[in-house]
VEXFISE-864508 format. One record per residue (C-alpha): residue in one letter; x, y, z; residue number from 1. Coordinates in steps of 0.1 Angstrom, whole numbers, plus 5000, padded with zeros to 4 digits. Each point is the difference from the previous one (the first is absolute). Layout:
<sites>
+------+------+------+------+------+
: resn :    x :    y :    z : resi :
+------+------+------+------+------+
:    A :    X :    Y :    Z :  NUM :
...
+------+------+------+------+------+
</sites>
This chain:
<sites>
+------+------+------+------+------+
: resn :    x :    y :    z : resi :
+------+------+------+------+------+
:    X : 5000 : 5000 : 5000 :    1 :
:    X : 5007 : 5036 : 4990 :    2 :
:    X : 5010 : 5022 : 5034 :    3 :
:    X : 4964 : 5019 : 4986 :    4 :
:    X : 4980 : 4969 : 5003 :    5 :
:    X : 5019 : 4995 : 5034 :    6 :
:    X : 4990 : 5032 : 5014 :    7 :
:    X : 4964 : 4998 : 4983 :    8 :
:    X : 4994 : 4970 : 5022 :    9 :
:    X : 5018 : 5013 : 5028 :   10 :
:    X : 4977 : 5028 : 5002 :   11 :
:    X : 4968 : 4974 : 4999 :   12 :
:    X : 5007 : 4993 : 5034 :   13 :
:    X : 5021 : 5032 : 5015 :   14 :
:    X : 4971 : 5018 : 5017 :   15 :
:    X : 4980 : 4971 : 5012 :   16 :
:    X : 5010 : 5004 : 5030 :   17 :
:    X : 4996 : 5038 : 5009 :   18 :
:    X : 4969 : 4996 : 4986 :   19 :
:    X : 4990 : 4975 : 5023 :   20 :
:    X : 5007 : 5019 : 5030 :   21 :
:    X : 4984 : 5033 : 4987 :   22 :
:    X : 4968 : 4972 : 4996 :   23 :
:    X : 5004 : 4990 : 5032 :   24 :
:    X : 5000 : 5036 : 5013 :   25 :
:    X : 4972 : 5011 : 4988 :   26 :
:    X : 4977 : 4965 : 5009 :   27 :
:    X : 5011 : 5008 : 5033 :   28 :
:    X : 4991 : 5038 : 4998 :   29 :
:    X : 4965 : 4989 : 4988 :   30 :
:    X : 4997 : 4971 : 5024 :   31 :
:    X : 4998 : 4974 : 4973 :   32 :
:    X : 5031 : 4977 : 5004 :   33 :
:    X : 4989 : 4976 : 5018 :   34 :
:    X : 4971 : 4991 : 4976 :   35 :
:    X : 5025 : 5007 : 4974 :   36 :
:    X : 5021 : 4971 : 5013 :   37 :
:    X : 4972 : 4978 : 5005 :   38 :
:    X : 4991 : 5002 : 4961 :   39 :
:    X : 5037 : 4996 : 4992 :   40 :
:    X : 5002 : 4969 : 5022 :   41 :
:    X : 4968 : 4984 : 4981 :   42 :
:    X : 5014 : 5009 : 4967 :   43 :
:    X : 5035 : 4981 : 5013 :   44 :
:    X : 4977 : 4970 : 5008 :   45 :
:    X : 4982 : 5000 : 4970 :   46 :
:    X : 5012 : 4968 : 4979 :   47 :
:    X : 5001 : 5006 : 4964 :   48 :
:    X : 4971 : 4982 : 4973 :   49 :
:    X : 5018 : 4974 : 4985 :   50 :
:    X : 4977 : 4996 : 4970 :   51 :
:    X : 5005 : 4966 : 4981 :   52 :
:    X : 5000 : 5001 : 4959 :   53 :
:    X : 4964 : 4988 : 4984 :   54 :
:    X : 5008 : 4987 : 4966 :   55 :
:    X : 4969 : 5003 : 4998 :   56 :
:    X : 4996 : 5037 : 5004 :   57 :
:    X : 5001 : 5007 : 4961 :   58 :
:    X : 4959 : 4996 : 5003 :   59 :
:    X : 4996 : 5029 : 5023 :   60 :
:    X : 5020 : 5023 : 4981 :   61 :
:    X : 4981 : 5036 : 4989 :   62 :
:    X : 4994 : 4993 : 4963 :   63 :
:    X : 4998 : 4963 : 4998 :   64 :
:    X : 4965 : 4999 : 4989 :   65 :
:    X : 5005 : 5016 : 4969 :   66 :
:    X : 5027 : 4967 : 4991 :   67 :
:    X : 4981 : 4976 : 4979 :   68 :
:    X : 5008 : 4961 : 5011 :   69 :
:    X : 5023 : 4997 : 4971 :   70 :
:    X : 5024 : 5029 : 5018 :   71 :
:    X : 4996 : 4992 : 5031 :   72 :
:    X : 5029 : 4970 : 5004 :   73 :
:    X : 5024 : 5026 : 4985 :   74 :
:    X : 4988 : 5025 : 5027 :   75 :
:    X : 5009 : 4977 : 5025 :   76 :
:    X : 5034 : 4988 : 4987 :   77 :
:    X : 5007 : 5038 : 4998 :   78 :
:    X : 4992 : 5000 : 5040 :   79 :
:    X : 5023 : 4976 : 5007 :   80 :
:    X : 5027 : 5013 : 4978 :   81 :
:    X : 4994 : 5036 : 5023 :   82 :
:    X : 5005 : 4983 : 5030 :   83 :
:    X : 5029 : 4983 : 4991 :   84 :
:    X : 5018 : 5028 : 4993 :   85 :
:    X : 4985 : 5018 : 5033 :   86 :
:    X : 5017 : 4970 : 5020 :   87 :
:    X : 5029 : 5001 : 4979 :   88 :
:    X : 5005 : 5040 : 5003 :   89 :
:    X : 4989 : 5003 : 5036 :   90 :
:    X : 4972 : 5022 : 4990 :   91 :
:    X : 4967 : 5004 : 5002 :   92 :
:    X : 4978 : 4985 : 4971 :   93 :
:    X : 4985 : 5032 : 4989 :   94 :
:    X : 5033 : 5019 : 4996 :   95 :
:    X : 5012 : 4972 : 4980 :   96 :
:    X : 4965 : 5007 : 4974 :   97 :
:    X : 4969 : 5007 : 5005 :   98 :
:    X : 4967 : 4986 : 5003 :   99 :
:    X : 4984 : 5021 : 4968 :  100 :
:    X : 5028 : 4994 : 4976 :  101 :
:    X : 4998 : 4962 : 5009 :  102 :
:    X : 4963 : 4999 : 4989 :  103 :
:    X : 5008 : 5020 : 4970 :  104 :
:    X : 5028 : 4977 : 4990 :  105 :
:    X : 4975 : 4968 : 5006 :  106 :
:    X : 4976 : 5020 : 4980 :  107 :
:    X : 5026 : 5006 : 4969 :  108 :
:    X : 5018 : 4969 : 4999 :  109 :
:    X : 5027 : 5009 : 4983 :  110 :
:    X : 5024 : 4980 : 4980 :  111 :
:    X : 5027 : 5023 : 4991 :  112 :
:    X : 5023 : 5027 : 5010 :  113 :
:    X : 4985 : 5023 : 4981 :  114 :
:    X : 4966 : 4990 : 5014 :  115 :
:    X : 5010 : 5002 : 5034 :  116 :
:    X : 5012 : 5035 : 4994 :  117 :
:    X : 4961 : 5010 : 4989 :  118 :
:    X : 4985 : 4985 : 5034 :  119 :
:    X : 4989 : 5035 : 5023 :  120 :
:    X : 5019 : 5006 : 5025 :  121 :
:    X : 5031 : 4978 : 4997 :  122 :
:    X : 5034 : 5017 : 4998 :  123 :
:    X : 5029 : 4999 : 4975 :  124 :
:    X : 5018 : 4990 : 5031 :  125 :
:    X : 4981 : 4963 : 5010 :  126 :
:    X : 4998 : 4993 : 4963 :  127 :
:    X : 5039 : 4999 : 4997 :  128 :
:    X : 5003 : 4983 : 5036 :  129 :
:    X : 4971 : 4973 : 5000 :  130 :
:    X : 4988 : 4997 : 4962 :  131 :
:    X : 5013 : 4962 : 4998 :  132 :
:    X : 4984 : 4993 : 5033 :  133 :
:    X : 4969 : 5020 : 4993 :  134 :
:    X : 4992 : 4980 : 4965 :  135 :
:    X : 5005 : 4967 : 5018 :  136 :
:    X : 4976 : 5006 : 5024 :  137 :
:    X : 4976 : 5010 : 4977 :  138 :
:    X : 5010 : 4968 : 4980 :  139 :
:    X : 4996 : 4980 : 5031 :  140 :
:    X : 4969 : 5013 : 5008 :  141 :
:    X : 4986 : 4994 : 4964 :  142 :
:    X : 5011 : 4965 : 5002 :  143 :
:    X : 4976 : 4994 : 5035 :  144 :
:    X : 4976 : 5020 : 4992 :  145 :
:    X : 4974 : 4965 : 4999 :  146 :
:    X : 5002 : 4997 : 5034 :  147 :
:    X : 4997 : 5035 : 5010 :  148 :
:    X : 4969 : 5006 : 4978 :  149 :
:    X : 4985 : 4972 : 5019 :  150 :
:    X : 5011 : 5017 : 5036 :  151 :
:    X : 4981 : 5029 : 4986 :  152 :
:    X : 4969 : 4985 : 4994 :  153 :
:    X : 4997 : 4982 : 5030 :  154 :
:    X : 5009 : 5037 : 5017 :  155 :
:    X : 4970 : 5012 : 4978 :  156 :
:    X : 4978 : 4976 : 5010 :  157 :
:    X : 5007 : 5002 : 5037 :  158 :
:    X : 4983 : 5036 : 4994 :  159 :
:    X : 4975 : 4992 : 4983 :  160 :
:    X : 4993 : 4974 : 5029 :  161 :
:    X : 5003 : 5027 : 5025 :  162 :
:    X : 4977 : 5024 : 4978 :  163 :
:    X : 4975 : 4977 : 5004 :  164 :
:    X : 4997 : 4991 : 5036 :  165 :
:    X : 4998 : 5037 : 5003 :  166 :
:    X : 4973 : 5005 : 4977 :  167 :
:    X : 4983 : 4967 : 5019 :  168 :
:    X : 5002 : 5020 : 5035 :  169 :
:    X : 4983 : 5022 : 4983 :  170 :
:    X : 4971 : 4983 : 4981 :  171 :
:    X : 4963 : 5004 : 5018 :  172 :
:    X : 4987 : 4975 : 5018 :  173 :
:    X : 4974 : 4994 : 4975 :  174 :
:    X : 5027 : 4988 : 4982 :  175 :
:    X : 5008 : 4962 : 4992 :  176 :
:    X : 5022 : 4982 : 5023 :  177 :
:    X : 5036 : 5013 : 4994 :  178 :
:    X : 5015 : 4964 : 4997 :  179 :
:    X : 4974 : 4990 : 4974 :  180 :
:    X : 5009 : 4996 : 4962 :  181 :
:    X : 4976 : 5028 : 4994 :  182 :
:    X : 5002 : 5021 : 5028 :  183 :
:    X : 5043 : 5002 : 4990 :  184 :
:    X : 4986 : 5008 : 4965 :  185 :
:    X : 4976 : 5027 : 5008 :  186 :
:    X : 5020 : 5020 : 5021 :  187 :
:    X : 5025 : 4994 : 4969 :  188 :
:    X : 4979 : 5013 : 4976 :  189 :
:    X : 4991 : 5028 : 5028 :  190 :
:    X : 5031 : 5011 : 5004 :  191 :
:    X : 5010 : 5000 : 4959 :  192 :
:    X : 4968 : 5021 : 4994 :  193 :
:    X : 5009 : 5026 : 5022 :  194 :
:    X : 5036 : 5007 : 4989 :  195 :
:    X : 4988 : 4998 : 4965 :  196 :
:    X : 4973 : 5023 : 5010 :  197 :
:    X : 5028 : 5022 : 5015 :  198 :
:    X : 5017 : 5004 : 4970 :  199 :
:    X : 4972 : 5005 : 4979 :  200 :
:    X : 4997 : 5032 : 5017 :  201 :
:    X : 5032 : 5007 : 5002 :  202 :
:    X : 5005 : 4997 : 4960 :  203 :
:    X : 4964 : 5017 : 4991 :  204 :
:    X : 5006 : 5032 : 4991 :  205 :
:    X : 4977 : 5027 : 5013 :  206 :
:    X : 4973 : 5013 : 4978 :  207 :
:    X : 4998 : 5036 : 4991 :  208 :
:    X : 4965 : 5016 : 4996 :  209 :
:    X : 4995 : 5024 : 4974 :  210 :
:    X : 4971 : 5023 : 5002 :  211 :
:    X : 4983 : 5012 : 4961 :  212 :
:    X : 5011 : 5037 : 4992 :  213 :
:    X : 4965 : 5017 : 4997 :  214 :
:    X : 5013 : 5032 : 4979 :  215 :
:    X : 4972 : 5022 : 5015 :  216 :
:    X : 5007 : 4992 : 5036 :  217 :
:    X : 5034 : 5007 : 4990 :  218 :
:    X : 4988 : 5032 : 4988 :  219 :
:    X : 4977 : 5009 : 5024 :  220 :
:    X : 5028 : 4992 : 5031 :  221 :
:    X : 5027 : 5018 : 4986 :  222 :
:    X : 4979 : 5031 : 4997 :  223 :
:    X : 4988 : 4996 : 5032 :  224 :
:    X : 5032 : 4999 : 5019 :  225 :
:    X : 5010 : 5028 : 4979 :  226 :
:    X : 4977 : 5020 : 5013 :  227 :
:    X : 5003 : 5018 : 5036 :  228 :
:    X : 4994 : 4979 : 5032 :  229 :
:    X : 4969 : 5019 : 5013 :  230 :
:    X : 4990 : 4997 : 4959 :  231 :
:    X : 5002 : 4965 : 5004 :  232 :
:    X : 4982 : 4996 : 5027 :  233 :
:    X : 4970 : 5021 : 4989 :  234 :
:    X : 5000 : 4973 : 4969 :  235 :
:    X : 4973 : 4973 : 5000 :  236 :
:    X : 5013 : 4966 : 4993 :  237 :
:    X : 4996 : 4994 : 4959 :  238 :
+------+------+------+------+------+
</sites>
């Protein structure tokens, strides 16, 4: 090290503790030290989260619902990849890349240098450090994507399972029994109707009424407001 980058660091630490005992000071001065040093103590005896990896994690990610099953095995080999490298780098995961450009570059799928370069958000700089490793986790991910496409449907249909127990709390009790064949298939049909209902709405554009131009009540109301208000009022209705 430079005798600069010596003195930089030096200087991290020079006045830590003056200003310590100027702290101290003034906790005292306001009668607050004591509970000051209680907090510190429970901060010293706080143990730190020790949170495990999930490899699993890639189907919480912000974005992943816009990956179609075909992507999503490359989405996850890209996870994996990031993590690597956050282990190998001591870092955390989202300084290494982030969760956005990892959906985008699931999304694109790209199979080149040059395509890599056109994904948003990735720099000039991961391109020329991890393009190798980048297009064989797409490759990888490509190559399992069977198995993943059938994780996602059973993921789809776990919803729909739990959409449907909701919508069975809900059914009247008119209703027919919610473990029947046709009570199951009414609150289906229930449930479809009203979302497609929903978007009906949402999708019907809203209708504009247009009055008919009468020429001489156009006439006859542009000459009246023409005229002087205590005119106008002294004027019958036409």
């Amino acid at each position: 090290m430079t005798q600069e980058q010596l003195q930089y660091a030096q200087l991290d630490t020079h006045y830590l503790l003056a200003l310590s005992d100027l702290q101290k000071e003034q906790l005292r001065d306001k009668g607050r030290l004591e509970a000051a040093q209680d907090a510190f103590a429970d901060l010293i005896a706080t143990k730190p989260g020790n949170k495990a990896f999930d490899p699993e994690g890639y189907w919480r990610m912000v974005g992943r619902q816009d990956v179609s099953p075909a992507q999503i095995s490359s989405l996850r080999e890209i996870y994996l990849f990031r993590d690597a490298k956050a282990r190998e780098r001591d870092r955390a995961p989202f300084r290494v890349m982030g969760e956005k450009l990892m959906v985008d570059l699931a999304m694109a799928l790209p199979q080149s240098m040059a395509e890599l370069r056109e994904v948003p958000g990735m720099s000039s700089y991961l391109v020329q450090k991890w393009v190798r490793a980048f297009l064989e986790a797409i490759r990888r991910g490509l190559g399992n994507r069977s198995a993943q496409t059938g994780r996602l449907r059973e993921s789809a249909n776990r919803g729909q399972r739990e959409s449907l127990r909701e919508a069975q709390a809900l059914a009247p009790a008119r209703s027919p029994a919610p473990g029947s064949v046709r009570g199951r298939r009414s609150v289906e049909l229930r449930a479809q109707g009203s979302r497609a209902r929903g978007l009906a709405r949402r999708a019907r554009p809203t209708p504009r009424r247009s009055l008919p131009l009468n020429s001489s009540f156009t006439a006859t109301a542009s000459e009246s407001f023409c005229r002087p208000a205590a005119a106008r009022r002294k004027t019958p209705p036409p």
